[in-house]
C-alpha positions as CSV (number, residue, x, y, z in Angstrom):
1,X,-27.6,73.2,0.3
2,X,-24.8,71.6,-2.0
3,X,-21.7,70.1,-0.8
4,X,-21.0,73.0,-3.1
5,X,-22.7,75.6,-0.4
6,X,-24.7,76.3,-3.3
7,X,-28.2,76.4,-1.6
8,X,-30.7,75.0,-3.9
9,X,-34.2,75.6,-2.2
10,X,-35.3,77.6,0.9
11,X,-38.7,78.1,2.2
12,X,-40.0,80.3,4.8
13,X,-42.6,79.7,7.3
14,X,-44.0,81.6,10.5
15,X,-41.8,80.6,13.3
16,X,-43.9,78.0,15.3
17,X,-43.2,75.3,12.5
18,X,-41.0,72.5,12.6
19,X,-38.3,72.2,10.1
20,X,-39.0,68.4,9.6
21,X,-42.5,68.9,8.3
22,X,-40.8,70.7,5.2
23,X,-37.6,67.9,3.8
24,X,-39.8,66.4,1.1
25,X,-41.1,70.0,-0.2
26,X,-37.1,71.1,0.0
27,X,-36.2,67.5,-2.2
28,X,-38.7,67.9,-4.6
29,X,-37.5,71.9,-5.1
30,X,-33.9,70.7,-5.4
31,X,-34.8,68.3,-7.7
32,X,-36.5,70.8,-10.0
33,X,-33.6,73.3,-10.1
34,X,-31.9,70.3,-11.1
35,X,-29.9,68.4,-8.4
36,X,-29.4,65.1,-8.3
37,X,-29.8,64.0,-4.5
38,X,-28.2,60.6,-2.8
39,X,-27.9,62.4,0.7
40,X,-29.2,64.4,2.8
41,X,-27.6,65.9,6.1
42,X,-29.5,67.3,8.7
43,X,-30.2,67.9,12.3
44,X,-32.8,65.9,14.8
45,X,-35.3,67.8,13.6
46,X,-35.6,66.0,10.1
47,X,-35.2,62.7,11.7
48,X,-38.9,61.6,11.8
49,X,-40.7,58.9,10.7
50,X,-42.4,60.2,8.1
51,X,-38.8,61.6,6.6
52,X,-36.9,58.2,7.0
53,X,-40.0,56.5,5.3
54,X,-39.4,59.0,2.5
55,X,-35.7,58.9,2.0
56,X,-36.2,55.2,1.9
57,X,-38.9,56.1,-1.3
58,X,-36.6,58.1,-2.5
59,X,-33.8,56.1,-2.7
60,X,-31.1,58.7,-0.6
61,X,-29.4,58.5,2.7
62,X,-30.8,60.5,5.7
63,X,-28.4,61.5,8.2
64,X,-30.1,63.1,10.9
65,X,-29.7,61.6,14.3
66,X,-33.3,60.2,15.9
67,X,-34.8,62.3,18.6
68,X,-33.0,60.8,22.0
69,X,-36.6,60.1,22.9
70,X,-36.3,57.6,20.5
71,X,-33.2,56.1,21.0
72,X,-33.0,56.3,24.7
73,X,-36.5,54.8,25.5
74,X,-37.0,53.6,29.3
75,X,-33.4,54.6,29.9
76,X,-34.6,58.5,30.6
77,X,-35.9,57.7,34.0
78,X,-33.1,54.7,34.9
79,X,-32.9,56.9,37.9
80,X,-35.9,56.7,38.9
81,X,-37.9,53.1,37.7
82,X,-35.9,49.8,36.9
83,X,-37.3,47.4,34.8
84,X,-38.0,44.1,36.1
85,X,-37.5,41.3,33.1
86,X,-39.2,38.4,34.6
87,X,-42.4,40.7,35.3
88,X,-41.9,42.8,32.6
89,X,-43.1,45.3,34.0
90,X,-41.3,48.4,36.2
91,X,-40.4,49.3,39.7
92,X,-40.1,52.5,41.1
93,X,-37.5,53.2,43.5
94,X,-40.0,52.8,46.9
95,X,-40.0,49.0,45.8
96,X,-43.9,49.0,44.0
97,X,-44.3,47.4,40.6
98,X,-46.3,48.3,38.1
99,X,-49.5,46.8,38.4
100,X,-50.5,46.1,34.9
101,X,-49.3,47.9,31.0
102,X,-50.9,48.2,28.3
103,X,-50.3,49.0,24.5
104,X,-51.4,52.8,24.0
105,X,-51.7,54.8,20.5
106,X,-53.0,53.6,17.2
107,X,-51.0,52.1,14.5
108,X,-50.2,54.2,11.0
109,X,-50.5,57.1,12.1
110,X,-47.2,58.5,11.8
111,X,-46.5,58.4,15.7
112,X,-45.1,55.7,17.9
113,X,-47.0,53.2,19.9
114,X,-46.1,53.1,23.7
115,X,-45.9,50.6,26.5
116,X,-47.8,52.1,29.7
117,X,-47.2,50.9,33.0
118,X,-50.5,51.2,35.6
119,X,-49.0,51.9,39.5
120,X,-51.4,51.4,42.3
121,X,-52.4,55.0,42.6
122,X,-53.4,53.7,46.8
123,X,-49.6,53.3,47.1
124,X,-48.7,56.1,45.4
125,X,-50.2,58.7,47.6
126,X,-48.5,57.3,50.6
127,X,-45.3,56.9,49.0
128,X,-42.4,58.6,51.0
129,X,-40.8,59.5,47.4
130,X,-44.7,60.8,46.1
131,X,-42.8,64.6,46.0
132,X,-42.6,65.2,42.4
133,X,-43.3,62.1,41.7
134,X,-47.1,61.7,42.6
135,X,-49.3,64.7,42.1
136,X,-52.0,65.4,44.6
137,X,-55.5,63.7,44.0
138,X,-54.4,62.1,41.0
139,X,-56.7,59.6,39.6
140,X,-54.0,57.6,38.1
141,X,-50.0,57.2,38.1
142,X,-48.2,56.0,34.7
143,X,-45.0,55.5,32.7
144,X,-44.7,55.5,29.2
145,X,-42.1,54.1,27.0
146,X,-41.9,54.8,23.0
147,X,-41.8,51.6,20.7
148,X,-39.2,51.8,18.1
149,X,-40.5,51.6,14.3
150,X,-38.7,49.4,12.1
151,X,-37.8,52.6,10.6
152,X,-36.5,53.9,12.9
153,X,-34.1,51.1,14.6
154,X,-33.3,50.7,11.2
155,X,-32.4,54.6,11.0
156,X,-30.5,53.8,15.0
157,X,-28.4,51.0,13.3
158,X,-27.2,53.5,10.3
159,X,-26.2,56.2,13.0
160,X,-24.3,53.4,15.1
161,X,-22.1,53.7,12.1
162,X,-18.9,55.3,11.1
163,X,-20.7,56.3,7.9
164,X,-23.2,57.9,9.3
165,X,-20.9,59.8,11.9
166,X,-18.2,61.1,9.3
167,X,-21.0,62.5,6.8
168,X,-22.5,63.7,10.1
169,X,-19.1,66.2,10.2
170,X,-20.2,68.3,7.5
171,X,-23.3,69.9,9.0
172,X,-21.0,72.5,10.1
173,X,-21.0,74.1,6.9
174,X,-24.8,74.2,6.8
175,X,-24.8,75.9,10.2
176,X,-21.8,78.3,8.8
177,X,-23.8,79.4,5.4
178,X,-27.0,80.5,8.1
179,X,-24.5,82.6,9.9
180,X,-23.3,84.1,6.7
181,X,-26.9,84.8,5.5
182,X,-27.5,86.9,9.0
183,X,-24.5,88.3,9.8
184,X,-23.2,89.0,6.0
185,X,-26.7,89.8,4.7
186,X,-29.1,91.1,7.2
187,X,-30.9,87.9,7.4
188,X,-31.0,88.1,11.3
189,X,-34.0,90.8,11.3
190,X,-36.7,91.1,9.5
191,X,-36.6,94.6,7.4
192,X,-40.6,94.5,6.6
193,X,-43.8,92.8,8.5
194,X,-45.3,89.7,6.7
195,X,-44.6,86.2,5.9
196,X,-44.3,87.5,2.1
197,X,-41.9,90.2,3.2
198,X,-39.6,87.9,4.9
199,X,-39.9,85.5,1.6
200,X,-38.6,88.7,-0.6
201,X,-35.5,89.0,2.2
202,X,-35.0,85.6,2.1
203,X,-34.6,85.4,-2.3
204,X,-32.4,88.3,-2.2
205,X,-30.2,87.1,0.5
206,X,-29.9,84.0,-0.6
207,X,-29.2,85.5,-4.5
208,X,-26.8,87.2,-2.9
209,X,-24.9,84.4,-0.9
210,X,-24.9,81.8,-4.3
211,X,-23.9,84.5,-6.4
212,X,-20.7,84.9,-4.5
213,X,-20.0,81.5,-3.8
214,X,-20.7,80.8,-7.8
215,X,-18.0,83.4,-8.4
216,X,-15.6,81.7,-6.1
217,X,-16.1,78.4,-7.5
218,X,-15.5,79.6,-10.8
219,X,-12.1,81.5,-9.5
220,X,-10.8,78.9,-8.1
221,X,-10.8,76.8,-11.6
222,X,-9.3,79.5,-13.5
């Protein structure tokens, strides 16, 4: 959508796909109906490595806020394990340190690599804090922390920013142009059966929603 709430490209898929998977195919459809793009605002889900790799391509902003997996790393369980920076390596709150880590996942291929910490699994299943922690006649016992892309401490730093948080503000009207579209329009329920049914509901919907805003527009330079 424009800062216009002109909405320049839609596509529908079946309802188990994520949104992020689709930004480049919505860019390059905007582009074609002729807009000229320099930012894009959207919400966690287009935040992905992949995506920050291609706004950087492409030359335009990305202001979509990184999954808090991301950006929170070892801090989800702070609760739970503390980080010992002389070892460097973690303690769970009985006291035992990890035994060893190790790098896990492969390189390039579009997910993180994590840091995994090895607990002695003897010690474990003794533990007076093993309830939901430890799970009966497991082999092993390990914590996992994400390691940050350049991209994406790159894309942490921009949303650190006052930039990023006052373009940030205008998502609203993205989320107010979907409730026109199914509250306005009938875009909340499907009125046939079939992916290609929903994509003729979808182009009259949104015909229907640009036409009126086009009409406004024009009204309000008159």
């Amino acid at each position: 959508m424009s800062d216009e709430r002109i909405i320049t490209a839609a596509i529908v898929t079946t309802g188990e796909k994520s949104d992020g998977k689709y930004l480049k195919d919505l860019v390059e459809k905007s582009k074609e109906a002729g807009m000229t793009i320099d930012r894009i605002i959207g919400d966690t889900a287009y935040s992905e490595k992949d995506n920050i790799q291609y706004a950087k391509t492409e030359e335009f902003q990305l202001v979509s806020k990184l999954n808090p997996q991301i950006t929170q790393g070892g801090r989800a369980k702070e609760d739970e394990l503390e980080f010992n920076k002389d070892a460097g390596l973690y303690v769970c709150k009985a006291g035992h340190m990890a035994i060893r880590k190790a790098r896990t996942g492969k390189k390039e291929q579009g997910k993180n690599q994590k840091d995994t910490y090895y607990f002695d699994i003897k010690k474990c299943a003794v533990c007076p804090f093993r309830d939901g922690c430890y799970k009966e006649g497991a082999k092993s016992k390990t914590y996992s922390v994400s390691i940050k892309s350049t991209e994406h401490k790159e894309q942490e730093a921009f949303q650190n920013r006052e930039e990023f948080r006052e373009h940030a503000r205008s998502r609203y009207k993205i989320e107010a142009k979907n409730s026109e579209l199914k509250h306005r329009h009938g875009y909340e329920t499907a009125t046939s059966a079939g992916l290609f049914g929903m994509e003729i509901q979808g182009a009259t919907a949104i015909f229907a929603v640009n036409l009126k805003r086009i009409l406004k527009l024009l009204n309000e330079k008159e």
